[in-house]
C-alpha positions as YAML, in Angstrom:
chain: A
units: angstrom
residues:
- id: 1
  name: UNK
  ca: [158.66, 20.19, -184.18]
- id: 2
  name: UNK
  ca: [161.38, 17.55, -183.68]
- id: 3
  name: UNK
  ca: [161.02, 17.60, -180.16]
- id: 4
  name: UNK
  ca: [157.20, 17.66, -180.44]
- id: 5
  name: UNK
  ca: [157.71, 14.25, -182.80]
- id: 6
  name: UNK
  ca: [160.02, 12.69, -180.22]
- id: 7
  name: UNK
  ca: [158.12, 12.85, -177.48]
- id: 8
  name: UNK
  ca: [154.72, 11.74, -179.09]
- id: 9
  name: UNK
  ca: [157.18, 8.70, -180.38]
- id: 10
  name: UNK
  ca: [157.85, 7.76, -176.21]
- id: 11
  name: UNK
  ca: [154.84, 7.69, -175.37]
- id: 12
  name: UNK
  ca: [153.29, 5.30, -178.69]
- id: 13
  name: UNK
  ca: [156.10, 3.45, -177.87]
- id: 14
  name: UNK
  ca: [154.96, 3.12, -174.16]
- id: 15
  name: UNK
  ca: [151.73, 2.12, -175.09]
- id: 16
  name: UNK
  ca: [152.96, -1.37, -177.06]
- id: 17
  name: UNK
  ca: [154.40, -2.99, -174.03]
- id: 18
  name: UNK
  ca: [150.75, -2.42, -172.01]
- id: 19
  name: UNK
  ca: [148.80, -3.22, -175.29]
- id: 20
  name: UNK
  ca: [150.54, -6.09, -176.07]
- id: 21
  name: UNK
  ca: [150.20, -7.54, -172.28]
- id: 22
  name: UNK
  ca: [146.56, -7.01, -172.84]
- id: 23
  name: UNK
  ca: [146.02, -8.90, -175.77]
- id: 24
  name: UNK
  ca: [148.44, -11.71, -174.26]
- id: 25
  name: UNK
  ca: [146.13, -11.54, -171.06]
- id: 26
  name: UNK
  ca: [142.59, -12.13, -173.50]
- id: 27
  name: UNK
  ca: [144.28, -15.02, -175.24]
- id: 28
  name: UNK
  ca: [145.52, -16.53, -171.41]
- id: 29
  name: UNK
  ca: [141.84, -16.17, -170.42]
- id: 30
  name: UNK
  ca: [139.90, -17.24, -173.92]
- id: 31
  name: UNK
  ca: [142.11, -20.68, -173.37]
- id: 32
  name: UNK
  ca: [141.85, -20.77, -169.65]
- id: 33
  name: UNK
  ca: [137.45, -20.66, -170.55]
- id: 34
  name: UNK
  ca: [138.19, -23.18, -173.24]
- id: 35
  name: UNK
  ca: [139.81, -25.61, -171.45]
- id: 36
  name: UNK
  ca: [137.09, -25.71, -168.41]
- id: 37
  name: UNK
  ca: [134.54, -26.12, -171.34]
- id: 38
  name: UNK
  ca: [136.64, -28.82, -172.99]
- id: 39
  name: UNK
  ca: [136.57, -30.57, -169.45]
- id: 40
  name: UNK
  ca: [132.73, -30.59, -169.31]
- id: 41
  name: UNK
  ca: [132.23, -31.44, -172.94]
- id: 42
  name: UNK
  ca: [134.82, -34.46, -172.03]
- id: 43
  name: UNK
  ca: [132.79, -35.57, -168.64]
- id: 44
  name: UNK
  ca: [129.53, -35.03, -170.90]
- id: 45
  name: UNK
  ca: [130.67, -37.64, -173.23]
- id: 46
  name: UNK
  ca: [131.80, -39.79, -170.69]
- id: 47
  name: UNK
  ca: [128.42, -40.11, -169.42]
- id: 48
  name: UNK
  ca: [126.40, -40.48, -172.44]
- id: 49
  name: UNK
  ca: [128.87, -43.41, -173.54]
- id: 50
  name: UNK
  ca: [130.58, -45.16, -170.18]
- id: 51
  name: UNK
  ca: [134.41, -44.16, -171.30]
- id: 52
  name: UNK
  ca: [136.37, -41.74, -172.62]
- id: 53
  name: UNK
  ca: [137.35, -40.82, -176.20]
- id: 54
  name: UNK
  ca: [140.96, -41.62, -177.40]
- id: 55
  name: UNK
  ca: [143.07, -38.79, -178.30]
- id: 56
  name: UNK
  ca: [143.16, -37.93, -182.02]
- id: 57
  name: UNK
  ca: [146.02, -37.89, -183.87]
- id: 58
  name: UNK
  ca: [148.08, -35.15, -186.83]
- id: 59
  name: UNK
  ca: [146.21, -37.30, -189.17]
- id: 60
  name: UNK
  ca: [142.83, -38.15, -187.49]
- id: 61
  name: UNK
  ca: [140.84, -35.03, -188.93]
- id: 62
  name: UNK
  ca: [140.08, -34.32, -185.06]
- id: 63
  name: UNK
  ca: [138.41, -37.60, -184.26]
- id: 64
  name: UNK
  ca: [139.41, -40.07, -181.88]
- id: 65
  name: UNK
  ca: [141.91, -42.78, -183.17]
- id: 66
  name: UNK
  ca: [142.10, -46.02, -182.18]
- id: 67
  name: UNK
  ca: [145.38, -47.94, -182.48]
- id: 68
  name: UNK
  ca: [144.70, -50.79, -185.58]
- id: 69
  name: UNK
  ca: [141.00, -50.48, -186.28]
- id: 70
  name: UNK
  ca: [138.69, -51.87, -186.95]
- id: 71
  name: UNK
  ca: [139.92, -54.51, -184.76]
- id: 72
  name: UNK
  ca: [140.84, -51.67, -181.71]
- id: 73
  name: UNK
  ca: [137.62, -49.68, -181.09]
- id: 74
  name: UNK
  ca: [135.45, -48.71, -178.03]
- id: 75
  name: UNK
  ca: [135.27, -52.34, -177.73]
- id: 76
  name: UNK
  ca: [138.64, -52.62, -176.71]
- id: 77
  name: UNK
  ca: [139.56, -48.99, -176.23]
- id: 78
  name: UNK
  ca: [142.98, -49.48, -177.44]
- id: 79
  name: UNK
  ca: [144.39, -45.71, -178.76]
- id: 80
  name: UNK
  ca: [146.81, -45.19, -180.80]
- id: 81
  name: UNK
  ca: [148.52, -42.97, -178.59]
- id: 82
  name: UNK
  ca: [147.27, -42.07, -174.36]
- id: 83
  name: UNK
  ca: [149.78, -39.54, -173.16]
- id: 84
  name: UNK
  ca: [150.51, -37.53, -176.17]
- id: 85
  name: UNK
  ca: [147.66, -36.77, -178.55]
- id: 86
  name: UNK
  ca: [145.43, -33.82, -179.90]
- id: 87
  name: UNK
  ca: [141.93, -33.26, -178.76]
- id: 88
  name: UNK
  ca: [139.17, -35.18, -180.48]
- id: 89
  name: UNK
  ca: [137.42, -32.02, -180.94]
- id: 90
  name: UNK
  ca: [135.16, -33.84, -184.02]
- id: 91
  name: UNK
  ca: [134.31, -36.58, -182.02]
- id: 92
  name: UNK
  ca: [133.34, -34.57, -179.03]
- id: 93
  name: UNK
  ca: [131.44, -32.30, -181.18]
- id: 94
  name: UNK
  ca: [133.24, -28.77, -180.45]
- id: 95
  name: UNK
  ca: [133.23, -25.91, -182.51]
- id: 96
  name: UNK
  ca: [134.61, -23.57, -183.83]
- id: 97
  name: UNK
  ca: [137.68, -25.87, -185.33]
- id: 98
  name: UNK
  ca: [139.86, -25.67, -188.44]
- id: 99
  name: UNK
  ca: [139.87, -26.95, -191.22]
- id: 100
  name: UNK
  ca: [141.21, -30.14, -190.07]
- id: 101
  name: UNK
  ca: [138.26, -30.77, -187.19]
- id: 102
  name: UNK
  ca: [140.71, -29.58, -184.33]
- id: 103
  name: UNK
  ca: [139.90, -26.99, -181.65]
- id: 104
  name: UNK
  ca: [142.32, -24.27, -182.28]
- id: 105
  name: UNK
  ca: [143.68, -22.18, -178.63]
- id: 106
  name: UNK
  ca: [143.74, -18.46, -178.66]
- id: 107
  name: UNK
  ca: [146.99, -18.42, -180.66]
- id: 108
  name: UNK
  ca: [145.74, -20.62, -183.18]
- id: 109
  name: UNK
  ca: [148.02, -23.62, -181.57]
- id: 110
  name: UNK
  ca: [146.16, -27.21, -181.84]
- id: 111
  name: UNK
  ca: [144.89, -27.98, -178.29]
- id: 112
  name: UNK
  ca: [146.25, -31.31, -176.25]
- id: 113
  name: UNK
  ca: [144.75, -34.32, -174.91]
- id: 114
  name: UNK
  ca: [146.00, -37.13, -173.26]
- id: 115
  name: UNK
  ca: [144.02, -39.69, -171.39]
- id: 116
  name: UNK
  ca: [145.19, -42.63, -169.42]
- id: 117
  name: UNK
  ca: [145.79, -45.78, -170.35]
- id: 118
  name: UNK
  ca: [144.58, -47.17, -167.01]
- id: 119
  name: UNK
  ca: [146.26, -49.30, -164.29]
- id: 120
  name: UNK
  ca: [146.93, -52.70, -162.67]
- id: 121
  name: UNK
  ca: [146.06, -54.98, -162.35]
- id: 122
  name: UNK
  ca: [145.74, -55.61, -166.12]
- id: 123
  name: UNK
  ca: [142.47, -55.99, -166.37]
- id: 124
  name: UNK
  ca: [142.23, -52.63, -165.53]
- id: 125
  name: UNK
  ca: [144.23, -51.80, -168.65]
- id: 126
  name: UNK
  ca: [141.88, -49.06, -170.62]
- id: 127
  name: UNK
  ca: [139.66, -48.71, -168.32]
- id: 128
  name: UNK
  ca: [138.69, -45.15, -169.11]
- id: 129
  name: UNK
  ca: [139.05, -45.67, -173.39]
- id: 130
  name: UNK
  ca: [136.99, -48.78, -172.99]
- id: 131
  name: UNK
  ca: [133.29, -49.11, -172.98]
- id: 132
  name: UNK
  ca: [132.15, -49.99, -169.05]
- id: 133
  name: UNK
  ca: [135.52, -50.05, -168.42]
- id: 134
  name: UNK
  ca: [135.24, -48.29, -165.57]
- id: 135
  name: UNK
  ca: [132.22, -49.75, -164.54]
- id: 136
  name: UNK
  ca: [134.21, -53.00, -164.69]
- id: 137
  name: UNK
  ca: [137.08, -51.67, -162.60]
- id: 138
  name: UNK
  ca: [134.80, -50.76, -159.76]
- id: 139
  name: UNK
  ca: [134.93, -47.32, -158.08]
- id: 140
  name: UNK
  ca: [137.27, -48.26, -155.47]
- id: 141
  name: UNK
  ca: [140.05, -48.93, -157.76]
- id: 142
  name: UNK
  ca: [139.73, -45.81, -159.73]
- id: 143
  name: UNK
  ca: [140.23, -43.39, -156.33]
- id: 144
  name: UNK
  ca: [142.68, -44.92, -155.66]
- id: 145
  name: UNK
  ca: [145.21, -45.42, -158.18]
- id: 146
  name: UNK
  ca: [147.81, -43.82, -159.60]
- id: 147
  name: UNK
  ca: [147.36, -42.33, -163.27]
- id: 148
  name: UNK
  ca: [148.46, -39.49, -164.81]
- id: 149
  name: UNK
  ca: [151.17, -37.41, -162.33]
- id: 150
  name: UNK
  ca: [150.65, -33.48, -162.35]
- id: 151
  name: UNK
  ca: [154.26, -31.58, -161.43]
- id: 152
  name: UNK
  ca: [154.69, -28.66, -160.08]
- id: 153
  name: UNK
  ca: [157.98, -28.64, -162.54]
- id: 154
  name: UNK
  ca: [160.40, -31.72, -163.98]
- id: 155
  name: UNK
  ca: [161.28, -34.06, -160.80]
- id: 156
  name: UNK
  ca: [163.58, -35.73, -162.98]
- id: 157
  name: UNK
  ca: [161.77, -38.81, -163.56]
- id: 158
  name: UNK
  ca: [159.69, -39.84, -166.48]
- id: 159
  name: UNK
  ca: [157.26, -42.12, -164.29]
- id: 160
  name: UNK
  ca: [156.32, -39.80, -161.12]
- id: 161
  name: UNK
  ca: [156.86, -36.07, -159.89]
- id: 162
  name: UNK
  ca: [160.25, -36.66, -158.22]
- id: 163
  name: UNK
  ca: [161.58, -34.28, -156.59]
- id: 164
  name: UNK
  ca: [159.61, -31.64, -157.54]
- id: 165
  name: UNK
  ca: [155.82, -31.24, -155.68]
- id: 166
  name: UNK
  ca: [152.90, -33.47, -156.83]
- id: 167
  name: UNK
  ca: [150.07, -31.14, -158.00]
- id: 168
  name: UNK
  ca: [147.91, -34.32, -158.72]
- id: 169
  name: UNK
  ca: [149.25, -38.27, -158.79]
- id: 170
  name: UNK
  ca: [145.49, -39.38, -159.90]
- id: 171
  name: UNK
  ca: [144.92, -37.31, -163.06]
- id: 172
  name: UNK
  ca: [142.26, -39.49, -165.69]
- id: 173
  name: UNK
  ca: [142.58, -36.76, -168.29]
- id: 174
  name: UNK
  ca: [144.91, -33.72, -169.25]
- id: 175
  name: UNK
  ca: [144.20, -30.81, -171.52]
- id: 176
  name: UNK
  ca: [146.35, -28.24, -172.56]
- id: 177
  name: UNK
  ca: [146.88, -25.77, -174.92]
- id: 178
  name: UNK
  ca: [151.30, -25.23, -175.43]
- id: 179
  name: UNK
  ca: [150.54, -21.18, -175.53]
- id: 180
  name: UNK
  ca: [152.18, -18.74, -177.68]
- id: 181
  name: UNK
  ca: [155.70, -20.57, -178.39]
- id: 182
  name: UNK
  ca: [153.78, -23.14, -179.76]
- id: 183
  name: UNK
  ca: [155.37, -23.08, -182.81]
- id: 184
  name: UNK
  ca: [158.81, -23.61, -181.05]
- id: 185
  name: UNK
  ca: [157.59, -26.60, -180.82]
- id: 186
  name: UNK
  ca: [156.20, -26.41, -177.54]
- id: 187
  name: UNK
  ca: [159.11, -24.76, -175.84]
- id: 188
  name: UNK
  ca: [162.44, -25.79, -175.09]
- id: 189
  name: UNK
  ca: [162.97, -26.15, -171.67]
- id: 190
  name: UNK
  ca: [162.50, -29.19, -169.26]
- id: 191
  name: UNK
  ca: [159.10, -27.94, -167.47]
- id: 192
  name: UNK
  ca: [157.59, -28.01, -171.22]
- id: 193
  name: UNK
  ca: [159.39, -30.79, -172.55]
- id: 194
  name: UNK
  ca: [157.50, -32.67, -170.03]
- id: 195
  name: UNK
  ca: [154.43, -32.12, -171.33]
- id: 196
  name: UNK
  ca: [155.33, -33.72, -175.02]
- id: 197
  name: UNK
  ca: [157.68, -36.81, -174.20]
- id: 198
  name: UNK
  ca: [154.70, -39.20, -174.56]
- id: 199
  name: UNK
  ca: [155.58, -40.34, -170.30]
- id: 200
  name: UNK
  ca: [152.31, -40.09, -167.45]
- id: 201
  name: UNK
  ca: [154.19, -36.84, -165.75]
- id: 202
  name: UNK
  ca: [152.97, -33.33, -166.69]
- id: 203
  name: UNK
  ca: [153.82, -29.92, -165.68]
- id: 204
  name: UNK
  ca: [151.89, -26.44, -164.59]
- id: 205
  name: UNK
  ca: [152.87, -23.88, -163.24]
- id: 206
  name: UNK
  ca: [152.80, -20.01, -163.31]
- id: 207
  name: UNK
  ca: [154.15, -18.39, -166.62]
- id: 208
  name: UNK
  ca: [157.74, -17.53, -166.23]
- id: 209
  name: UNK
  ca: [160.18, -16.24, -168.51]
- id: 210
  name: UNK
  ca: [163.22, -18.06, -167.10]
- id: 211
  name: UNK
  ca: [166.26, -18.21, -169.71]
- id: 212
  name: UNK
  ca: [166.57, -21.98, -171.06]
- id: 213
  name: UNK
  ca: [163.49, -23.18, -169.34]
- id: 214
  name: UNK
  ca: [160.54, -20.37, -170.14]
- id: 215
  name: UNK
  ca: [156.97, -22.31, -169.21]
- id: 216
  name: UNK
  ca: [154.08, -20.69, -170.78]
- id: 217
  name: UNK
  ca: [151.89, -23.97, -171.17]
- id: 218
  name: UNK
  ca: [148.00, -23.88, -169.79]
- id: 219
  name: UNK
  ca: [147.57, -26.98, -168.10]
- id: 220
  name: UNK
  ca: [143.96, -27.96, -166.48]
- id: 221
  name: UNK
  ca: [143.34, -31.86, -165.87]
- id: 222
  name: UNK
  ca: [140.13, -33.62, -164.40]
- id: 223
  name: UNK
  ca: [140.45, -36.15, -161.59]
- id: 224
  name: UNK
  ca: [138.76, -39.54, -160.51]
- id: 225
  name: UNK
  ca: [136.11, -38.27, -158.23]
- id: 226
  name: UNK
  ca: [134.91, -35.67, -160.92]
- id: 227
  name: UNK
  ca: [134.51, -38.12, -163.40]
- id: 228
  name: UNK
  ca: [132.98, -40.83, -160.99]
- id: 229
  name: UNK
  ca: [130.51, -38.25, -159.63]
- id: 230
  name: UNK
  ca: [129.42, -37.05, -163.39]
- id: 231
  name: UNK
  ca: [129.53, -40.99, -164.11]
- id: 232
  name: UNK
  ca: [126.76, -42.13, -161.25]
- id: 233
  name: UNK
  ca: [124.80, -39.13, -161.99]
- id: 234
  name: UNK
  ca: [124.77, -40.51, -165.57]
- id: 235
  name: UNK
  ca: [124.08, -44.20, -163.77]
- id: 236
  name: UNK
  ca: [126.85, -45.28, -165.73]
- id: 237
  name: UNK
  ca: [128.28, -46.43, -162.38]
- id: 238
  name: UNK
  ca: [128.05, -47.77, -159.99]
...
């Protein structure tokens, strides 16, 4: 009978490594689905209102937040924060959220939003917060300027990828969710960091489990000529 017990203990215990991995797998794909719906819900807004929300902030009940309202508003489109913010889920009209208005990842982590906060000359500054701000900036200048930089890990350098490969150097928006060691917060090693230092450089990459610098972030980001197509479709531009 002990024998009988031990071995039907094995092979339970065998089972909670492969059931575990599945569960982990649901949640990687739930988010993965989330964030490409986020994306369109994002490019959907842009169109109906010629810019992009601001991120919201901890205490922003999941609606965009301007920096000093009611003085900064779409008028103006100065956020109170670009590069490290929570998605507006209230102001973009998402559900299901909690009971705070923000959209909640497959591990119940608050997903991430940053948007940029434009480009020279400054003019140009909040282009894509700003009503007709990026009508006003003209096409042209939006393909091809540098925004948001997408890493294939840390370069090193809080303004571009360094020496680590460019994924994207032209990023107008990027969503993430910080996985399951949200809670830590975020990770503690460099390729996460990166994605919660409030600089334009972001990281993706494949999950790894490397000691001192484990990456399980979900990083998806939408470029100019996405947004520019969605935008003339709209006619919000040319």
């Amino acid at each position: 009978m002990a024998i009988s017990v031990f071995v039907i203990t094995l092979l339970l215990g065998g089972l909670v490594v492969p059931l575990s991995a599945q569960v982990e797998q649901r949640r990687i794909l739930a988010t993965q689905k989330q964030l490409e719906e986020i994306k369109a819900a994002l490019m959907g807004f842009a169109a109906a209102n010629g810019r992009l929300p601001c991120p919201a902030t901890n205490a922003s009940n999941g609606a965009e937040r301007f920096l000093n309202p009611p003085g900064d508003s779409p008028a103006n489109g100065v956020c109170a924060t670009f590069a490290n913010g929570l998605l507006p889920a209230t102001t973009l009209g998402l559900a299901p959220v909690d009971a705070q208005g923000f959209a909640l990842d497959a591990w119940d982590a608050r997903i991430r939003y940053a948007v940029s906060f434009g480009f020279p000359p400054a003019a140009n500054a909040q282009a894509f917060t700003r009503t007709n701000g990026m009508r006003d900036a003209g096409i042209n200048a939006i393909a091809s300027s540098n925004l948001f930089y997408v890493c294939a890990a840390d370069g090193g350098n809080p303004l571009n990828c360094g020496a680590a490969t460019t994924l994207s150097s032209r990023a107008v928006v990027v969503i993430y969710s910080l996985g399951g060691n949200a809670a830590a917060p975020g990770g503690a090693g460099a390729d996460e960091l990166d994605n919660l230092d409030n600089d334009p450089v972001f990281v993706s990459h494949p999950r790894t489990a490397t000691p001192g610098n484990a990456f399980d972030d979900l990083v998806t980001w939408i470029g100019p000529s996405l947004l520019l197509n969605r935008m003339i479709e709209a006619g919000q531009l040319p």
